[in-house]
ROTOR-647015 format. One record per residue: residue number from 1; x, y, z of N, C-alpha, C, CB in turn. Coordinates in steps of 0.1 Angstrom, whole numbers. Glycine has a CB too. Example, Ala and Ser with C-alpha at 12.3 -4.5 7.8 and 13.67 -1.06 7.14 Angstrom:
<nodes>
- 1; 132; -57; 78; 123; -45; 78; 132; -33; 78; 113; -45; 90
- 2; 128; -22; 71; 137; -11; 71; 129; 0; 79; 141; -6; 57
</nodes>
This chain:
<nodes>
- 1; 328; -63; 269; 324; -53; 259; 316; -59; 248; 337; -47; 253
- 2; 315; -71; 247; 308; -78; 234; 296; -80; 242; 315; -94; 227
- 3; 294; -82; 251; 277; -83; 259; 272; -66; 255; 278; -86; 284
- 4; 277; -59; 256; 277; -41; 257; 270; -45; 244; 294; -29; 259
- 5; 279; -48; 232; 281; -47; 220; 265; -52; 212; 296; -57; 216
- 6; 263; -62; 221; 254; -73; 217; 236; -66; 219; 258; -86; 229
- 7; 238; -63; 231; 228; -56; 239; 223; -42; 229; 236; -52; 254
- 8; 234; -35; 218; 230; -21; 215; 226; -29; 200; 244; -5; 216
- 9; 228; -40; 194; 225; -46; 183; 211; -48; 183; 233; -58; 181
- 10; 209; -58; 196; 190; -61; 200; 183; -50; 203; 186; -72; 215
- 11; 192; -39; 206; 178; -29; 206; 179; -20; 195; 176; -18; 221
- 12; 186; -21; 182; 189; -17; 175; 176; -28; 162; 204; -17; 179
- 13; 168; -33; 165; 165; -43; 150; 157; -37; 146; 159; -59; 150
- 14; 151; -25; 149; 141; -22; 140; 146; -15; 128; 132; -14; 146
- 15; 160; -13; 131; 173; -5; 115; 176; -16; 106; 193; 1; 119
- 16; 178; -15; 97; 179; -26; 86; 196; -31; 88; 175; -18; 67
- 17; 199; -46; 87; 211; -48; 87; 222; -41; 91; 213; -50; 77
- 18; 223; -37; 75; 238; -29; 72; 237; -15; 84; 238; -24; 51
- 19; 225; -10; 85; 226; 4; 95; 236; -2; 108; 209; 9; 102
- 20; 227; -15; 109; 231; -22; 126; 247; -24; 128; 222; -39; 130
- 21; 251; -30; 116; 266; -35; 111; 273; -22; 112; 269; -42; 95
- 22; 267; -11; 106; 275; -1; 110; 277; 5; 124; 273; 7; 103
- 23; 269; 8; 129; 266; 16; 140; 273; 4; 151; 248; 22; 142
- 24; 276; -4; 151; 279; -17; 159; 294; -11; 157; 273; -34; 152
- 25; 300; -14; 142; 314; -13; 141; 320; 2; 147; 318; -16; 126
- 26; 311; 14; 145; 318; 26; 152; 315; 26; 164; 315; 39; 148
- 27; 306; 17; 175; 310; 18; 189; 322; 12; 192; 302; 12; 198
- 28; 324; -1; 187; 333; -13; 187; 348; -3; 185; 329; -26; 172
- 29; 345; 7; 175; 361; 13; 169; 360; 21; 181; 364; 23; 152
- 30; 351; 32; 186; 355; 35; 198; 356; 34; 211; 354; 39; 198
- 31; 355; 20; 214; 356; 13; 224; 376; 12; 221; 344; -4; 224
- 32; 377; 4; 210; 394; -2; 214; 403; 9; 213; 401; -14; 202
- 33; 398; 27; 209; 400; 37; 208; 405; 39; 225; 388; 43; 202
- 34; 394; 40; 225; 397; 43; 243; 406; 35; 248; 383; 40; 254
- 35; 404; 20; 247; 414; 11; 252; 426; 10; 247; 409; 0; 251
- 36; 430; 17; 237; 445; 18; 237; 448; 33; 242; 451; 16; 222
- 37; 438; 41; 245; 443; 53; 252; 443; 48; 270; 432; 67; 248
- 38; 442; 36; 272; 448; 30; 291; 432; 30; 291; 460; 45; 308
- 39; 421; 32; 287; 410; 27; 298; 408; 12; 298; 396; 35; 295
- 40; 397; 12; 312; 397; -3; 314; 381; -7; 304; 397; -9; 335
- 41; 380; -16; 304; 362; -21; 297; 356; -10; 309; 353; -45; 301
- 42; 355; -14; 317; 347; -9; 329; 348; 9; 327; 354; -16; 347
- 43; 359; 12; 326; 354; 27; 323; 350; 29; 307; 366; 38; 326
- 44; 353; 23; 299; 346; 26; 291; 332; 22; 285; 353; 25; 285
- 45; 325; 13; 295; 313; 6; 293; 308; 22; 303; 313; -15; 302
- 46; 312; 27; 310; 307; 38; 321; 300; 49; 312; 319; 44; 330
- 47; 320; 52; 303; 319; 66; 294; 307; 65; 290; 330; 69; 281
- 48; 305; 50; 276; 294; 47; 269; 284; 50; 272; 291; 37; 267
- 49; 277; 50; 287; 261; 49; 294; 258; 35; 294; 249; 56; 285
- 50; 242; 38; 296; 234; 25; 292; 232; 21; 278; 219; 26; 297
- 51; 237; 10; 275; 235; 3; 261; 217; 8; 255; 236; -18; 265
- 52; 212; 8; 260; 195; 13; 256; 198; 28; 250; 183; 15; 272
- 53; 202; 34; 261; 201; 52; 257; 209; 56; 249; 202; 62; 267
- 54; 220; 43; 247; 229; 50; 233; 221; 45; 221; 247; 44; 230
- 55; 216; 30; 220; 206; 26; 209; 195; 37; 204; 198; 14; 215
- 56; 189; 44; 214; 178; 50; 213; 184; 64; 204; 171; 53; 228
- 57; 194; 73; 212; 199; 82; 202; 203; 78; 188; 209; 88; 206
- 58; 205; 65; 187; 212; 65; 174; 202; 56; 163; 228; 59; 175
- 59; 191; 56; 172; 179; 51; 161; 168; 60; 161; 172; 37; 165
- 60; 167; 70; 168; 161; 85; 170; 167; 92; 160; 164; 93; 184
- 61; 181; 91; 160; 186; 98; 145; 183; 96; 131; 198; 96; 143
- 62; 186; 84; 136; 182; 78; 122; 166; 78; 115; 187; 64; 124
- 63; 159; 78; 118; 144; 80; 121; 144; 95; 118; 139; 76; 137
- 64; 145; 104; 124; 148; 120; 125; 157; 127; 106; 163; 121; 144
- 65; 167; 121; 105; 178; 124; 93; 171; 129; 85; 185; 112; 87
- 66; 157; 122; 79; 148; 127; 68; 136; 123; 75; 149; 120; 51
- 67; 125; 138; 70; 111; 136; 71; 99; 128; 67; 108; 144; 69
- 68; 108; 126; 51; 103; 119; 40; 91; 103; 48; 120; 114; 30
- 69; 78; 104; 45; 68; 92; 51; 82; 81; 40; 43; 93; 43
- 70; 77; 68; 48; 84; 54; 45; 80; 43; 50; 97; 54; 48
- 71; 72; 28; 48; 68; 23; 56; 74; 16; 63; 60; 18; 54
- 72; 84; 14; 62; 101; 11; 66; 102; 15; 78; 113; 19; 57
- 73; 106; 31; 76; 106; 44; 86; 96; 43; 101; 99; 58; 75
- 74; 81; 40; 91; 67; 41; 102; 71; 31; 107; 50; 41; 97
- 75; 72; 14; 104; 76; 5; 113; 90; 6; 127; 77; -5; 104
- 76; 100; 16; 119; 106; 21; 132; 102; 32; 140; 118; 24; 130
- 77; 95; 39; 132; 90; 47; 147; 81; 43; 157; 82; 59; 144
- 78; 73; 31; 153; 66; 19; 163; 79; 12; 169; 55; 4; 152
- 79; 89; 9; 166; 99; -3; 176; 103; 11; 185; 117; -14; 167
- 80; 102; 22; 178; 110; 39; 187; 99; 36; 200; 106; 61; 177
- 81; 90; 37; 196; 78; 40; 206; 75; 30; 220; 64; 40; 197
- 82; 79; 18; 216; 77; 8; 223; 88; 2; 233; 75; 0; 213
- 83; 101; 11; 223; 114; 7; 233; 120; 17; 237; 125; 1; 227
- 84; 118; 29; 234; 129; 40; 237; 116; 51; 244; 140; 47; 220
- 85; 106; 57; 238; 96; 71; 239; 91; 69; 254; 81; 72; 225
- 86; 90; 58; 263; 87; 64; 275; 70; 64; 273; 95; 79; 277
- 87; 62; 67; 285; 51; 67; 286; 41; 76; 281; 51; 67; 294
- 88; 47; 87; 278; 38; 101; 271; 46; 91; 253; 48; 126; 278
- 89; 53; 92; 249; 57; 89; 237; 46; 73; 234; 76; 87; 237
- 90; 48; 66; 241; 40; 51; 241; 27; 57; 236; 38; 42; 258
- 91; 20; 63; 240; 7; 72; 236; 7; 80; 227; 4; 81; 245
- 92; 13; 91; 224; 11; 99; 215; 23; 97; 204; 10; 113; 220
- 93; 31; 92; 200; 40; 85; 189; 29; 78; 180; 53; 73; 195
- 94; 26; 69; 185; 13; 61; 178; 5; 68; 171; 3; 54; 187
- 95; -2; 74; 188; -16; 79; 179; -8; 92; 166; -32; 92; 195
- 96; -1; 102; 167; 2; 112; 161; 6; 104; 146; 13; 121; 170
- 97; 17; 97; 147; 24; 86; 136; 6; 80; 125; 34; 69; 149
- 98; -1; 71; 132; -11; 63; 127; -24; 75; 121; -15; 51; 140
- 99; -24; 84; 130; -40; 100; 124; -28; 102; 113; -45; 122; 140
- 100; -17; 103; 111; -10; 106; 100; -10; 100; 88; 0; 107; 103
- 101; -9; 88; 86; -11; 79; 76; -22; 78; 75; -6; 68; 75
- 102; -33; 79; 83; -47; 80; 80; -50; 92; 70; -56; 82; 94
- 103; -50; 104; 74; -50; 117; 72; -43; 117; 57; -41; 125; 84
- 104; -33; 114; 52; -28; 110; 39; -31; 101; 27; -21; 106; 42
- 105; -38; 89; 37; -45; 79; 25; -58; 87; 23; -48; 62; 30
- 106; -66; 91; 33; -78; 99; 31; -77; 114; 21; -83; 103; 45
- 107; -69; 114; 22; -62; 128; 14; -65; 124; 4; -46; 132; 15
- 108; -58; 112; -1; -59; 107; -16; -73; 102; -21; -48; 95; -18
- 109; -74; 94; -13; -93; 90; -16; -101; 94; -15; -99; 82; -10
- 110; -100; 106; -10; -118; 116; -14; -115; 123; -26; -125; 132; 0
- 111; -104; 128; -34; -106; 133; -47; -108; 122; -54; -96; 142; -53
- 112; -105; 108; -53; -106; 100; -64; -119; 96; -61; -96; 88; -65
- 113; -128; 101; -45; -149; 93; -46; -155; 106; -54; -161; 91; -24
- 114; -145; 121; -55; -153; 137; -58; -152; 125; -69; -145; 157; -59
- 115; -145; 124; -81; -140; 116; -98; -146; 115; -100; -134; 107; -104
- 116; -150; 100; -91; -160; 91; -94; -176; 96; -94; -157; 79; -85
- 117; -178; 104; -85; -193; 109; -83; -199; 118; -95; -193; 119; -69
- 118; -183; 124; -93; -190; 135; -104; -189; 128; -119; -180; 151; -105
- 119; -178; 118; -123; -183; 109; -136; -196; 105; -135; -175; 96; -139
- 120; -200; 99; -124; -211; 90; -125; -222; 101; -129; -214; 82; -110
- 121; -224; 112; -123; -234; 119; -126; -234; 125; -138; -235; 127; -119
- 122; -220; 123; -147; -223; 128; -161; -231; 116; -167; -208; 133; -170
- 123; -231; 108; -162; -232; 94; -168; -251; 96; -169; -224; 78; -156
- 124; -252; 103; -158; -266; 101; -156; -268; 89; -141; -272; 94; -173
- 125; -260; 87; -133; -260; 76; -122; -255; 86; -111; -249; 62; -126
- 126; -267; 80; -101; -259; 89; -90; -257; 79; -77; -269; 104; -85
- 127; -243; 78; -75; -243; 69; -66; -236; 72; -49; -236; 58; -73
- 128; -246; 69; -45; -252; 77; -32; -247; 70; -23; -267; 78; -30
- 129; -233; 60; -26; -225; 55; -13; -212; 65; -11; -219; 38; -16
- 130; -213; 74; -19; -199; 86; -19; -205; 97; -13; -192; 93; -37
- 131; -208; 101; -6; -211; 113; 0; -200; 120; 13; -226; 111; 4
- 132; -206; 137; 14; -198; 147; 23; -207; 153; 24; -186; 155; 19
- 133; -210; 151; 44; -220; 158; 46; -213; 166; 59; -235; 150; 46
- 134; -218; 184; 58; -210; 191; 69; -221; 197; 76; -199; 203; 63
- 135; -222; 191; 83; -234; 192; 93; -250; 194; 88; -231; 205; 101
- 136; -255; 202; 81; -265; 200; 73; -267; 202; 58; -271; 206; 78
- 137; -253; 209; 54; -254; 207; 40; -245; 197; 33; -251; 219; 33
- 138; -253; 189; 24; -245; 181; 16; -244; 186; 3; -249; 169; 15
- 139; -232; 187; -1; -231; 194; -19; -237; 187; -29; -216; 195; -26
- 140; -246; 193; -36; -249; 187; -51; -239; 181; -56; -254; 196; -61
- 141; -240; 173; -65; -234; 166; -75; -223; 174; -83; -243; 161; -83
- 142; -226; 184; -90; -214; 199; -94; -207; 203; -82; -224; 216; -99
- 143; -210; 203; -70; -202; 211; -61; -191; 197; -55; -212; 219; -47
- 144; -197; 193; -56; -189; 176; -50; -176; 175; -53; -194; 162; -56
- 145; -174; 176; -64; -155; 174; -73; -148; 183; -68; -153; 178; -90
- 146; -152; 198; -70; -144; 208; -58; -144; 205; -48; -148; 221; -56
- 147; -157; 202; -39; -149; 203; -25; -144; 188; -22; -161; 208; -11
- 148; -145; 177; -28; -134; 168; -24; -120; 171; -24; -136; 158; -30
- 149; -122; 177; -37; -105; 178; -38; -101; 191; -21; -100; 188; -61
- 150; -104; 201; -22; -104; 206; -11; -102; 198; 1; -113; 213; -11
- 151; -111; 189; 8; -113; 185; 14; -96; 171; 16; -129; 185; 10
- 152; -97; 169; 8; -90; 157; 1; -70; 164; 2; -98; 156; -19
- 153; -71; 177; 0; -56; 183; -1; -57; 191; 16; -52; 197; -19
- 154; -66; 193; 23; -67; 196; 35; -65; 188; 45; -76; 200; 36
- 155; -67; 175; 41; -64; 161; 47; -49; 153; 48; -73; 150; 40
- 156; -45; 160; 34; -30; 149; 31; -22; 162; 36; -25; 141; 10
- 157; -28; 177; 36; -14; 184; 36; -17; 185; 61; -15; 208; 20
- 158; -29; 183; 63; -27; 178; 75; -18; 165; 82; -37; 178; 76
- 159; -20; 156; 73; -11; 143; 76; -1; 143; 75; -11; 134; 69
- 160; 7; 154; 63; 24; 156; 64; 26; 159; 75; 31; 166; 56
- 161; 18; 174; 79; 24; 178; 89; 25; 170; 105; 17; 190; 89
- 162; 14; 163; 106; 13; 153; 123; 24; 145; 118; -4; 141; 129
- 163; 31; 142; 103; 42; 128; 102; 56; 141; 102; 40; 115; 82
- 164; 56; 152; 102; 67; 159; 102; 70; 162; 118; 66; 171; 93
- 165; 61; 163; 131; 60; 164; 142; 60; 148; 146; 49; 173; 145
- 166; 61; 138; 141; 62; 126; 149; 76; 126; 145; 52; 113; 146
- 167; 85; 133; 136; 100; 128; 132; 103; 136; 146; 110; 134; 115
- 168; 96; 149; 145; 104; 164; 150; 102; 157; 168; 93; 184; 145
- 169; 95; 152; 172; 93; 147; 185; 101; 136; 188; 80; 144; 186
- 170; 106; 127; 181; 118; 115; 182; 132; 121; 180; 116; 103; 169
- 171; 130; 134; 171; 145; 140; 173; 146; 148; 186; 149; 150; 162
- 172; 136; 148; 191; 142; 158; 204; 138; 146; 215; 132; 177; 206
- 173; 132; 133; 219; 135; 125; 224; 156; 118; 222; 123; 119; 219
- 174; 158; 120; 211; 170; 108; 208; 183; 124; 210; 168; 96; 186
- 175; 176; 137; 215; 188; 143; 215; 197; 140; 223; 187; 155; 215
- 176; 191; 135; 231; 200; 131; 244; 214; 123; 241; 190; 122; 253
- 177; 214; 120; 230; 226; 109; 228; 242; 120; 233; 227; 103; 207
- 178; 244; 103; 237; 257; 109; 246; 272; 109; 232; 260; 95; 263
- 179; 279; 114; 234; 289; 120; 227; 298; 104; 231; 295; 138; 234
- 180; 308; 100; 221; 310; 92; 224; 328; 95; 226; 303; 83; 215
- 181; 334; 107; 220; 348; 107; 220; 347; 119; 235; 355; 114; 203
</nodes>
């Protein structure tokens, strides 16, 4: 049972410590659970499953619990993807997870190049490494501040959403967790 024990710890590192300490000590309690109700290791290593697919539900949960972005969080949804999501997840976890934090920082940084463009031009300076061009029109200098910001809250409120579908996709990957009583 301590190999069992051991095995859901290592696929367990992408949770911080104390998560692992815990989730370690409530298999552990319901392992000697069972074993004072007559089972042997061997059936209760059975009840358990594979040491992987219980790790996975219970780091799928955890991951899943809150939507909230975290770079904490994003580095476990990379150990999710790599150990638990399978071949379609190996693919699209990433890409969906990484266009998300893209989509977000860009969010933030085109209203702060609209700022800067449009200060500069009060300034009398026009600096012509900030530009938005949509196929053939590029906005004047006055139009620029509005549509960044536009452009800019269209981008970050797109990014929540692909980082609220990369939780919503790991929770329905990790539903599978098996019931342990």
């Amino acid at each position: 049972m301590d190999d069992y024990l051991e095995k859901i710890e290592k696929y367990l590192k992408a949770m911080s410590a104390s998560e692992r300490i815990d989730i370690v000590k409530e298999i552990k309690s319901v392992m000697l659970e069972l074993q004072n109700n007559g089972l042997t290791s061997e059936q209760i290593i059975e009840r358990l499953g594979n040491p992987k697919e219980l790790a996975k539900a219970y780091l799928g949960e955890a991951i899943s619990k809150n939507s909230k972005f975290s770079w904490r969080k994003f580095g476990a949804v990379f150990a999710f993807c790599s150990s638990f999501a399978g071949v379609s997840g190996m693919f699209l976890l990433p890409i969906i997870s990484t266009l998300s934090i893209a989509l977000m920082i860009s969010g933030v940084i085109t209203p702060i190049g609209g700022i800067i463009k449009f200060v500069g031009y009060l300034m009398g300076y026009d600096i012509a490494g900030i530009t938005i061009e949509m196929g053939a029109f590029t906005p004047s200098p006055m139009q620029f501040l509005p549509i960044s910001i536009v452009v800019g809250v269209l981008m970050f409120w797109l990014g929540k959403v692909l980082w609220k579908l990369t939780i919503k996709y790991i929770h329905a990957i990790s539903q599978k967790k098996k019931t342990l009583y």
